[in-house]
DRENKE-677946 format. One line per field, with one value per atom (N, C-alpha, C): residue in one letter; atom name; x, y, z; residue number from 1. Coordinates in steps of 0.02 Angstrom, whole numbers, plus 32768, in hexadecimal, padded with zeros to 4 digits. Example, Ala and Ser with C-alpha at 12.3 -4.5 7.8 and 13.67 -1.06 7.14 Angstrom:
2
resn A,A,A,S,S,S
name N,CA,C,N,CA,C
c1 8294,8267,8294,8282,82AC,8285
c2 7EE4,7F1F,7F5B,7F90,7FCB,8002
c3 8186,8186,8186,8162,8165,818A
resi 1,1,1,2,2,2
***
This chain:
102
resn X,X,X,X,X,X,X,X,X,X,X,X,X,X,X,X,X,X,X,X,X,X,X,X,X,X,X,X,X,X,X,X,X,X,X,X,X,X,X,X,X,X,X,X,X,X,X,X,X,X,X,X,X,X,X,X,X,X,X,X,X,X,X,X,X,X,X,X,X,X,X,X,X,X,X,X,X,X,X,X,X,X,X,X,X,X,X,X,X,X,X,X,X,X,X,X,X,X,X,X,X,X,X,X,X,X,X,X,X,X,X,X,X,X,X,X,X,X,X,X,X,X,X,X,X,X,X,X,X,X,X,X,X,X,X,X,X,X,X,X,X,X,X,X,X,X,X,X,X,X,X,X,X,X,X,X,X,X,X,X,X,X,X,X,X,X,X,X,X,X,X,X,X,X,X,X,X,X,X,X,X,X,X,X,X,X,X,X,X,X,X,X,X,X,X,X,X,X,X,X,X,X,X,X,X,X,X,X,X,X,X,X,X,X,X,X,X,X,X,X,X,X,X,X,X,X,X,X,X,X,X,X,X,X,X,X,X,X,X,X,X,X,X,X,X,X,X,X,X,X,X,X,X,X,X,X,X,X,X,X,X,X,X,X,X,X,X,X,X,X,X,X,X,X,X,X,X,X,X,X,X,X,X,X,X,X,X,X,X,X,X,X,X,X,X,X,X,X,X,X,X,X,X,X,X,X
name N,CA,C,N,CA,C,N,CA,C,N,CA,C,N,CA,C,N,CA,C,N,CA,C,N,CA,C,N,CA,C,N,CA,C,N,CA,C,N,CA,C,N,CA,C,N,CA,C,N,CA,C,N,CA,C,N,CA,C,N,CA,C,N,CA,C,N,CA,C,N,CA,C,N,CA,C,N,CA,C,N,CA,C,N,CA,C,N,CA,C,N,CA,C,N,CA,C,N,CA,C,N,CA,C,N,CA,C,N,CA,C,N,CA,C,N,CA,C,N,CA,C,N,CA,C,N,CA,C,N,CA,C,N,CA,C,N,CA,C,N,CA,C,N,CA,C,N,CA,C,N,CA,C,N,CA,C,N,CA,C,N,CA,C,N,CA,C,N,CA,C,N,CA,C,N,CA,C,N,CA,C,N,CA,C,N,CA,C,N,CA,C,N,CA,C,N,CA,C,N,CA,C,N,CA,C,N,CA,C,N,CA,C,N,CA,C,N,CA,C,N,CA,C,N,CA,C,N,CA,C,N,CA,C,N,CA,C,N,CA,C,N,CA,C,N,CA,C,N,CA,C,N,CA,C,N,CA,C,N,CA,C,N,CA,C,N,CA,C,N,CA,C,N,CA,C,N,CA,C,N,CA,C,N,CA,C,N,CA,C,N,CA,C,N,CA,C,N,CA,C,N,CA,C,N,CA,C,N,CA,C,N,CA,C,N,CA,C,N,CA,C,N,CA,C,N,CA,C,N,CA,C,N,CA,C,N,CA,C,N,CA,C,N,CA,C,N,CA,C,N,CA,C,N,CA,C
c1 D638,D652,D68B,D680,D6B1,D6DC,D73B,D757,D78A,D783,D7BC,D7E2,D81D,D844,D887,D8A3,D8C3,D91B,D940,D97E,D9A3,D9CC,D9E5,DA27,DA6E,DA96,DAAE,DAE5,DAE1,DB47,DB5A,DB74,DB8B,DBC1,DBB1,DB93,DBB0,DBA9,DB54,DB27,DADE,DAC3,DAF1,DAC4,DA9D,DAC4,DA7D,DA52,DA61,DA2B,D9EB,D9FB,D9DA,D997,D9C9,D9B0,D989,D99D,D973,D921,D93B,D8EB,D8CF,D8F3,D8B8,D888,D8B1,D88E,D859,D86E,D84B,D821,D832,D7F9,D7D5,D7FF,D7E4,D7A8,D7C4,D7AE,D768,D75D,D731,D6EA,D712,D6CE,D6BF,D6F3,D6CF,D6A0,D6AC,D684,D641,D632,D5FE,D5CD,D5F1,D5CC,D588,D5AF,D598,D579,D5AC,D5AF,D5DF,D621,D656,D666,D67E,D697,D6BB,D6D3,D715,D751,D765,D79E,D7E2,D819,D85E,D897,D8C7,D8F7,D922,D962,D98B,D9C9,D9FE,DA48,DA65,DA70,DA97,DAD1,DAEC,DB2A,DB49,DB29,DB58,DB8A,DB7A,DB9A,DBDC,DC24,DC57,DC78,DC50,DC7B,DC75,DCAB,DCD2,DCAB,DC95,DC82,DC32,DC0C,DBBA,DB96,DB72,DB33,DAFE,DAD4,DA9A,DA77,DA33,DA02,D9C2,D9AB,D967,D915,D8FB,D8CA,D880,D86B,D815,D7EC,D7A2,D766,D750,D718,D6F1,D69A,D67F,D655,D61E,D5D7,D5AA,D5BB,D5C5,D5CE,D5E3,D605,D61E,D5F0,D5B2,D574,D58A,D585,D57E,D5D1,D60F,D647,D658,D635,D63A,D601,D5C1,D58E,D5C0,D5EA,D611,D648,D668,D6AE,D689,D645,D632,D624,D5F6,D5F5,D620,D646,D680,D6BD,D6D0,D726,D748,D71B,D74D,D771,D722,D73A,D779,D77C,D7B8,D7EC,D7E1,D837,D845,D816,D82D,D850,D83C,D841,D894,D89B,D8E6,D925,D8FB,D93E,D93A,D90A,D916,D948,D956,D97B,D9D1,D9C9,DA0A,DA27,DA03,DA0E,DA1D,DA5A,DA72,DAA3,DAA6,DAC8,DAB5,DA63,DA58,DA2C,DA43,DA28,D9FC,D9CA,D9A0,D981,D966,D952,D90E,D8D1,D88D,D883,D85E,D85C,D822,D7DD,D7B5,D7B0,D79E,D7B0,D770,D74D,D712,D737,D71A,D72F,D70C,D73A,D72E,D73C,D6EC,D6C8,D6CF,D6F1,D6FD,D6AC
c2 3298,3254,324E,3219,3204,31D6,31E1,31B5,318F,314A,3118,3110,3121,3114,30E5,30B5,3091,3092,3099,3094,305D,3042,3011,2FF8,2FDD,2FEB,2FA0,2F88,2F39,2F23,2EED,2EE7,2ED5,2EE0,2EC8,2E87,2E60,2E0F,2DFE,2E39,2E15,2E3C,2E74,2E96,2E82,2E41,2E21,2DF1,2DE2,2DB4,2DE4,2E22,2E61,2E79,2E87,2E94,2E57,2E42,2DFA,2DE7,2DE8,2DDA,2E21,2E5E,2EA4,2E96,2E7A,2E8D,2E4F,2E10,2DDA,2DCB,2DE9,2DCC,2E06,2E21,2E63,2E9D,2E9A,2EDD,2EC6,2E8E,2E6C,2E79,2E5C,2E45,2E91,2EB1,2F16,2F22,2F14,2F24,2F0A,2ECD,2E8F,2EA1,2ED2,2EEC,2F31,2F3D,2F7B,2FC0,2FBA,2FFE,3038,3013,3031,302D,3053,304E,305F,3058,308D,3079,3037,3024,301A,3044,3054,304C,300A,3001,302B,304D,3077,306A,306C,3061,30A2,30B6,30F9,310E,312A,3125,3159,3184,31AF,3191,315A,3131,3118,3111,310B,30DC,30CA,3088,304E,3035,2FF3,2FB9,2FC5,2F8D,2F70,2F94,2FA7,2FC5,2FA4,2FC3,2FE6,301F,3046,303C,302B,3040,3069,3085,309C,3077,3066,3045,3075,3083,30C4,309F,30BD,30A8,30EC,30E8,3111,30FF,313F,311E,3158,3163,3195,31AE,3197,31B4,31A7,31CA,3193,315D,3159,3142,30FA,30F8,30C4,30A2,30CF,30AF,307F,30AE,3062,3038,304A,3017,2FC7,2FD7,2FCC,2F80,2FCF,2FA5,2F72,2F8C,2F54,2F17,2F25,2EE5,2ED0,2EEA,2EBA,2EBD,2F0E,2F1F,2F0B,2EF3,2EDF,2E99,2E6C,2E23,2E3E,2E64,2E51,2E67,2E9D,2EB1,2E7D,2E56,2E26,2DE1,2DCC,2DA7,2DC9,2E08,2E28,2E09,2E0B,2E1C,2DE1,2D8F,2D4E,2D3E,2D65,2D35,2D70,2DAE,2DD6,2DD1,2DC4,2DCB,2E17,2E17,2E82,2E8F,2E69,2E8A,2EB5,2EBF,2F0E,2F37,2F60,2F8F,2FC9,2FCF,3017,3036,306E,30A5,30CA,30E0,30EF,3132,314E,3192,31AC,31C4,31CF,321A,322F,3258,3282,32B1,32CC,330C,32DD,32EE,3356,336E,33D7,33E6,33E2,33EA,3446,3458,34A5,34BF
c3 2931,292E,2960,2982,29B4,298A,29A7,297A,29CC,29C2,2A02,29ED,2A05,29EE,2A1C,2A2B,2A4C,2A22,2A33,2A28,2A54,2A32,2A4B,2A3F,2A76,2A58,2A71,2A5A,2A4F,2A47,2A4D,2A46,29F9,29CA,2988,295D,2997,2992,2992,29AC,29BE,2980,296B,2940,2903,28EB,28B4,28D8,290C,2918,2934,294B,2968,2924,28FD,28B9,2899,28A1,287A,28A9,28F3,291D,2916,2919,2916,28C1,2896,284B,284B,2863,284E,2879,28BC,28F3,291E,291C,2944,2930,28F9,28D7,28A3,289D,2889,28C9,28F1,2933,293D,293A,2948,2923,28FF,28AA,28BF,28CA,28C9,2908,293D,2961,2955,2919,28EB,292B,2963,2993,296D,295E,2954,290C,28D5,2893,2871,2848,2804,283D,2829,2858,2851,2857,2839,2874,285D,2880,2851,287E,2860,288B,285A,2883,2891,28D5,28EB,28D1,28A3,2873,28A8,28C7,28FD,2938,293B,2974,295E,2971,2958,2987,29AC,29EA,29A4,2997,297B,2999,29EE,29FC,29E8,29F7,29FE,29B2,29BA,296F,29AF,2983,29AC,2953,2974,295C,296B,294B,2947,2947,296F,2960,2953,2916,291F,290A,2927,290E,2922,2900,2914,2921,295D,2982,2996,2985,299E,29C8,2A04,2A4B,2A75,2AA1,2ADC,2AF9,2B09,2B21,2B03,2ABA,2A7D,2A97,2A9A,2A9F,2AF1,2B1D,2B4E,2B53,2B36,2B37,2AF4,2AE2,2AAE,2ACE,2AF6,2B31,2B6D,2B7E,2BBC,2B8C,2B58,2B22,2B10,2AE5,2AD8,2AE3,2AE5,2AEA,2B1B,2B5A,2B91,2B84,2B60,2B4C,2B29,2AFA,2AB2,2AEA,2B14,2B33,2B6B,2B6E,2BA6,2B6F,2B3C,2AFF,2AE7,2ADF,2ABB,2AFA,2B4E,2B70,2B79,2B68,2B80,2B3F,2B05,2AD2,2AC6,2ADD,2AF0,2B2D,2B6B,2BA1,2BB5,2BD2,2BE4,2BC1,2B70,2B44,2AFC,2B0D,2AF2,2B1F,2B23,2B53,2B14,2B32,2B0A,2B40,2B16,2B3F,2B11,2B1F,2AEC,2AF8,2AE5,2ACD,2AA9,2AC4,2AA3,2A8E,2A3D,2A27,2A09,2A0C,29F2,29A8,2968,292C,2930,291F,2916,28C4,28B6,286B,286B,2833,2835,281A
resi 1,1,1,2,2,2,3,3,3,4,4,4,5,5,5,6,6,6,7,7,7,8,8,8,9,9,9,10,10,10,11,11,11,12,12,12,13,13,13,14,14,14,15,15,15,16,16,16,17,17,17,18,18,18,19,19,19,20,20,20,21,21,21,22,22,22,23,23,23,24,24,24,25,25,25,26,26,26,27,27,27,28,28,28,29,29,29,30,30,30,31,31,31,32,32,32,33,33,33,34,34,34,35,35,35,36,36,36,37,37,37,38,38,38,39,39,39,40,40,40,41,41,41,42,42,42,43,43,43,44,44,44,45,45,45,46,46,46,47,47,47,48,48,48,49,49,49,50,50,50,51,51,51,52,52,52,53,53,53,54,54,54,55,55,55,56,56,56,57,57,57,58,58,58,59,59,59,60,60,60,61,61,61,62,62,62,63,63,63,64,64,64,65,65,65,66,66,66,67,67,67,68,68,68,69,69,69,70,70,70,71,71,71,72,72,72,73,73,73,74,74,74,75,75,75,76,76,76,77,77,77,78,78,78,79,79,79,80,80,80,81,81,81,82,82,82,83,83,83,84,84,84,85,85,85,86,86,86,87,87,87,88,88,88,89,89,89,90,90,90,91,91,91,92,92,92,93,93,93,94,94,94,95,95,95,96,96,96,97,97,97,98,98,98,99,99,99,100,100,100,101,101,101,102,102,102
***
């Protein structure tokens, strides 16, 4: 199992409106694509800047194959959709991760 993972770090002021479009709009249409699944926003409690929230964004996904047949379908729309309503005040960074079953 492949797991995406996107982190993202924000100024505090965007962070519910951040949270509010990943749960209500975002994470829905991932879902509805039924490429990607088991979808968990998580707040970075390691981060200690006063100014900025980081989150965690995962899904998980068969394969890489499945995860950009995924991103040309839809993920580019949503990250082009995140930076028309944040502009360059959250910056993230993705990270694909292959799950090690003992």
């Amino acid at each position: 199992m492949i797991v995406y993972n996107t982190t993202y770090t924000m100024p505090v002021n965007d962070a519910r409106d951040f949270v509010i479009w990943v749960t209500q709009s975002m994470m829905p249409q991932v879902e509805q694509s039924g490429l990607l699944s088991q979808p968990r926003l998580l707040r970075i409690l390691s981060h200690h800047d006063q100014e900025t929230e980081c989150f965690s964004l995962q899904f998980e996904v068969e394969s890489t194959a499945t995860l950009h047949r995924w991103y040309t379908q839809q993920g580019a729309a949503l990250q082009q959709e995140l930076t028309k309503m944040f502009d360059e005040r959250i910056v993230g960074f993705s990270t694909i991760m292959d799950e090690i079953t003992a």
